[in-house]
C-alpha positions as CSV (number, residue, x, y, z in Angstrom):
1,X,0.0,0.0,0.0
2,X,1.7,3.4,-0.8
3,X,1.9,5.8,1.8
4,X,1.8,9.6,1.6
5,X,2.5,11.5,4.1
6,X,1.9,15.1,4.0
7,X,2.0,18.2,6.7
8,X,-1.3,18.5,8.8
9,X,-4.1,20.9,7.3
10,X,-6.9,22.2,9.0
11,X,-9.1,19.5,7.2
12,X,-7.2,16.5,8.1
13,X,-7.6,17.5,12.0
14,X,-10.7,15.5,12.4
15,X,-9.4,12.5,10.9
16,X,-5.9,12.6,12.7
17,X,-7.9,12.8,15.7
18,X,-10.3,10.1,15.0
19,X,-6.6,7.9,14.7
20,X,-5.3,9.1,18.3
21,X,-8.9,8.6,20.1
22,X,-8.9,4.8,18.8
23,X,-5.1,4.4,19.7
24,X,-5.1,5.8,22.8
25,X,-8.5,4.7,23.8
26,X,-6.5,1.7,26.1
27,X,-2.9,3.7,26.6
28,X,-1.6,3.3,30.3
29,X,-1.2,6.9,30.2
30,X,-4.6,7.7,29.0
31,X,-6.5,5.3,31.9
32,X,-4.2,7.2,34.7
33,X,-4.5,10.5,34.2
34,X,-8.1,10.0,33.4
35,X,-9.1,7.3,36.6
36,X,-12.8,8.0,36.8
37,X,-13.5,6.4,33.4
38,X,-17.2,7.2,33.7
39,X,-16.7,10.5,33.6
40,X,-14.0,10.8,30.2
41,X,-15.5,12.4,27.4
42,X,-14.4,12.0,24.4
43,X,-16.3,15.4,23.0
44,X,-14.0,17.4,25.4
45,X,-11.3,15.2,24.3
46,X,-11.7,16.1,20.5
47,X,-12.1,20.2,21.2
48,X,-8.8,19.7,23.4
49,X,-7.1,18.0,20.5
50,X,-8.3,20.5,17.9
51,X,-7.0,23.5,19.8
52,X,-3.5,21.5,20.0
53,X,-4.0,20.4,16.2
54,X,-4.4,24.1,15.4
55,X,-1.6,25.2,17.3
56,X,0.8,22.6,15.6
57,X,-0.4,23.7,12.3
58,X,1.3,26.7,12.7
59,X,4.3,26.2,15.1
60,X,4.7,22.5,14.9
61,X,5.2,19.5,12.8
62,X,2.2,17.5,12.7
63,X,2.0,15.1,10.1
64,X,-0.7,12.8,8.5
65,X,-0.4,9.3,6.8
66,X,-2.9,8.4,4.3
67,X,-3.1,5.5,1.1
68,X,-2.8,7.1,-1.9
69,X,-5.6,4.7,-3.4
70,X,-7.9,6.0,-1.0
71,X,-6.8,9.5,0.2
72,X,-9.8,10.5,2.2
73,X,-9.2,8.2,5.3
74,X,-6.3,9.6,7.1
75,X,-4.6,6.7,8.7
76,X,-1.9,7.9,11.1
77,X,-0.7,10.6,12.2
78,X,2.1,12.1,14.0
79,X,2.5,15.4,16.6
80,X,6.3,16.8,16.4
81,X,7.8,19.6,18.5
82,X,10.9,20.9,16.8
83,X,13.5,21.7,18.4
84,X,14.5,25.1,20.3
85,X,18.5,25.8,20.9
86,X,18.3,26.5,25.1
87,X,21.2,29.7,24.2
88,X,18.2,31.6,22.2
89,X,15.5,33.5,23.3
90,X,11.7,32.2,22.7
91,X,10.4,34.3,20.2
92,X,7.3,36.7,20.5
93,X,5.1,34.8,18.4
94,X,5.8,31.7,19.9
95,X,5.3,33.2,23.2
96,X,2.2,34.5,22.2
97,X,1.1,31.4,20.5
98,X,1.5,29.6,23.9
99,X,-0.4,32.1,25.5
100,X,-3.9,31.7,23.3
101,X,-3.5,28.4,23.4
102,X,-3.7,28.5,27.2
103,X,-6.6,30.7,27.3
104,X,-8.4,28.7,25.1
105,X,-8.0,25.3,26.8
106,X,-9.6,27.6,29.8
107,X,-12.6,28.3,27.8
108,X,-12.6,25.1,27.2
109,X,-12.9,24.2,30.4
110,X,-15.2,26.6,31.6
111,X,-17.5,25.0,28.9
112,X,-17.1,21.3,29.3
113,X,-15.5,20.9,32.3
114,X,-12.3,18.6,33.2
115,X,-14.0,15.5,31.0
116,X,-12.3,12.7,33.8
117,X,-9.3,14.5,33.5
118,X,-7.4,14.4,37.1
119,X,-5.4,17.7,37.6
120,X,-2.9,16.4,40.3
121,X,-1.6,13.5,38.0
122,X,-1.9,15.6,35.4
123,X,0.5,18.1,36.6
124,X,2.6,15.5,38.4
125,X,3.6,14.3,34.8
126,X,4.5,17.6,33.5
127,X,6.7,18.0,37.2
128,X,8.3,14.7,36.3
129,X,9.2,15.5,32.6
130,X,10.7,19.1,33.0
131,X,12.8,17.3,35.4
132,X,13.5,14.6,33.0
133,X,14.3,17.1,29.9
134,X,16.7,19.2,32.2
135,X,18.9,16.1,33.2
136,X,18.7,14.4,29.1
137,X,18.6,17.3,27.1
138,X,21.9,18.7,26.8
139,X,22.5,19.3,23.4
140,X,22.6,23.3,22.0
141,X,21.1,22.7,18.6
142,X,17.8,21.3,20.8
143,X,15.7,18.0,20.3
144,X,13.0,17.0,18.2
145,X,10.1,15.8,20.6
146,X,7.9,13.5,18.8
147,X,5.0,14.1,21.0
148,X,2.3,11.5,19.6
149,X,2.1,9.4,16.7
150,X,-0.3,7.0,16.6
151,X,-2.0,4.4,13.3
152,X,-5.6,3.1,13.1
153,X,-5.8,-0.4,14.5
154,X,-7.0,-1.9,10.7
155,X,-4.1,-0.1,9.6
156,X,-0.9,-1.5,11.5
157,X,1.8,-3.3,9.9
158,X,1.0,-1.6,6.7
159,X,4.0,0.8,6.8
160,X,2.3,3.9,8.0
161,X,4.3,4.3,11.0
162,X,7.4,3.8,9.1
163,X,6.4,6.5,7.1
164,X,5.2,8.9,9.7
165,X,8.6,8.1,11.9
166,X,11.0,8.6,8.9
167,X,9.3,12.1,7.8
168,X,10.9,13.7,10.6
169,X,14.2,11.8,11.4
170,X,15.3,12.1,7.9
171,X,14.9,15.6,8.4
172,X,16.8,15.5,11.8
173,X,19.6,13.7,10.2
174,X,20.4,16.0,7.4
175,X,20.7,18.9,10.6
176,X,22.3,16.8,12.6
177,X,20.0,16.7,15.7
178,X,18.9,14.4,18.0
179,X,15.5,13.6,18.8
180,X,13.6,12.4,21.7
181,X,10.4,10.2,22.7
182,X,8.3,9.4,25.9
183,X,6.7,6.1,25.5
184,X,3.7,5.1,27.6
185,X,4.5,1.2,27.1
186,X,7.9,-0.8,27.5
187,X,6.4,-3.4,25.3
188,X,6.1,-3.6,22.7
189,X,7.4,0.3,21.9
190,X,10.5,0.3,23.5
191,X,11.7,-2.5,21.4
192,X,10.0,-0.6,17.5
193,X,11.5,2.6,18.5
194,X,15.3,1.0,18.8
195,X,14.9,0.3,15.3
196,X,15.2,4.0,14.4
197,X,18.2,4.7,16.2
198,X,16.3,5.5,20.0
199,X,17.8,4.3,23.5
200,X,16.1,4.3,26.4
201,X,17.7,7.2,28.5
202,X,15.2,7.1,31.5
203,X,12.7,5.4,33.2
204,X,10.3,8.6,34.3
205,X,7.7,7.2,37.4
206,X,4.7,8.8,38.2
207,X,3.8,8.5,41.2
208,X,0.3,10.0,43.1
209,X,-0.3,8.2,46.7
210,X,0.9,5.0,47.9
211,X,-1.3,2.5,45.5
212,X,0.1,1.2,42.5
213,X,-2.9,2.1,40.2
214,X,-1.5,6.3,40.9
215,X,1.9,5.0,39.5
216,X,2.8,4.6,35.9
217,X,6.0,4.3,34.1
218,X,7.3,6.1,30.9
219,X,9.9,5.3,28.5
220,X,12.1,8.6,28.2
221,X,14.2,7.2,25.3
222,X,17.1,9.8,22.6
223,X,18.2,9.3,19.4
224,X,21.3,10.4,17.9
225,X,21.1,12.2,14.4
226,X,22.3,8.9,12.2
227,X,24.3,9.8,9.1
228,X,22.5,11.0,6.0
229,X,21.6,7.8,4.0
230,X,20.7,5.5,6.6
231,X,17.3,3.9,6.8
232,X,15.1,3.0,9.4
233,X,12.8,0.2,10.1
234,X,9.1,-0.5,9.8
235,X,7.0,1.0,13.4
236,X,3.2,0.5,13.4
237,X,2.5,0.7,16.9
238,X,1.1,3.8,18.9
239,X,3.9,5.8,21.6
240,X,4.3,9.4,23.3
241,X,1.7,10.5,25.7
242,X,-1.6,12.8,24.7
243,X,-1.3,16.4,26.5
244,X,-4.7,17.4,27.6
C-alpha cells in the first residue's frame, strides 16, 4: 500500500484525531490520568485535540499518513515539537502562541469541564518531565520531541508508521539533531523505537499516593542524528503521551 505523508491541514484534524482517540482509547497513560472512566469524554477530548491540532499547524510538525488509493481516510498521524537551541531567546510569536493556546484550553474548560481528566496527576507528569528534559537534554542545537504518533488499529503493519517516523528523522539527520520520545508502554514500543536509532535514556515514574494504580511508568528514550543515507525500520504501533 503506498503511503503519503503530507504536513497536517486544517481538514485533516478531524481524521488525525479520530486515529489518536482509537489508539489511545487503552494507553496506560490515558487510563491514569483519566481514573474515573465514567466521567472521560471523548467530546471534550476532540475540542482539546483541535486546539493543539491548530496550534501545531502553525508552530509544529504534525503530520498525517494516508493511502494514496484511498486519500480521504487519514490513517496515522504524527504530533512533532521541533526543536529550540536552550542559548536563544523564545520568540514573541511563539510566546504568544503559547499564550492563546492557554486561554483557550480555559474556555474550554469553563464550557465542558475537566471531562475525567485528574489535575494532580496531570500536573505530576509535567513535574516529572521538566525534570527529566533538564537532566537528558543537553545538546545546544535542541531535540526533536515526537509528542504522539499513533496508526488506526486496521491499519498497522501496513508501513504507515514507518512512514510517519522517517518524515521527521530524515529531516533530523540531514541537521544533525537528536530527537527524543516518551513512551507510555515498554512493550512492545520500546523494542519498535530502537529500530530507528532511540535508546532508552530514563525510566520517568509517576507517582500519586501509595497505590500502584497512581503510579505509571514512561519510556524517556534519545536518538542520535544517524548519518544521512541510513534507513530506518518498519514501526506500526502507537507511543508518546496525549497532552490534555
Amino acid at each position: 500500500m503506498p503511503i503519503q505523508v503530507t504536513r497536517m491541514k486544517e481538514a485533516d484534524i478531524d481524521g488525525a484525531i479520530d486515529t489518536i482517540q482509537q489508539a489511545f482509547a487503552e494507553d496506560p497513560y490515558n487510563r491514569w490520568v483519566y481514573p474515573d472512566r465514567i466521567k472521560v469524554s471523548l467530546v471534550r477530548n476532540r475540542v482539546s485535540l483541535t486546539l493543539r491540532c491548530h496550534w501545531g499547524i502553525k508552530h509544529g510538525l504534525f503530520h498525517v499518513a494516508r493511502d494514496t488509493a484511498g486519500p480521504s481516510k487519514i490513517l496515522g498521524c504524527a504530533m512533532w515539537l521541533p526543536p529550540h537551541p536552550p542559548s536563544k531567546p523564545q520568540s514573541w510569536s511563539l510566546s504568544l502562541s503559547f499564550w492563546s493556546l492557554w486561554f483557550s484550553q480555559i474556555r474550554m474548560n469553563l464550557w465542558y469541564g475537566r471531562g475525567g481528566l485528574s489535575t494532580k496527576r496531570y500536573w505530576i507528569w509535567k513535574a516529572r518531565q521538566a525534570e527529566a528534559q533538564q537532566e537528558l537534554w543537553t545538546s545546544e542545537k535542541g531535540y526533536y520531541f515526537l509528542n504522539i504518533v499513533t496508526v488506526l488499529p486496521d491499519a498497522q503493519g501496513m508501513g504507515v508508521g514507518r512512514a510517519l517516523m522517517e518524515e521527521v528523522l530524515k529531516q533530523a539527520d540531514k541537521e544533525g539533531v537528536w530527537c527524543y520520545l516518551e513512551s507510555s508502554r515498554s512493550v512492545p514500543n520500546v523494542a519498535i523505537y530502537e529500530k530507528f536509532g532511540f535508546k532508552l535514556a530514563k525510566e520517568m515514574v509517576c507517582q500519586d499516593g501509595e497505590e500502584d494504580s497512581g503510579k505509571i511508568n514512561l519510556y524517556c528514550m534519545l536518538r542520535e542524528p544517524r548519518p544521512v543515507g541510513e534507513s530506518g525500520n518498519e514501526s506500526d504501533g502507537k507511543g508518546g503521551s496525549e497532552e490534555s
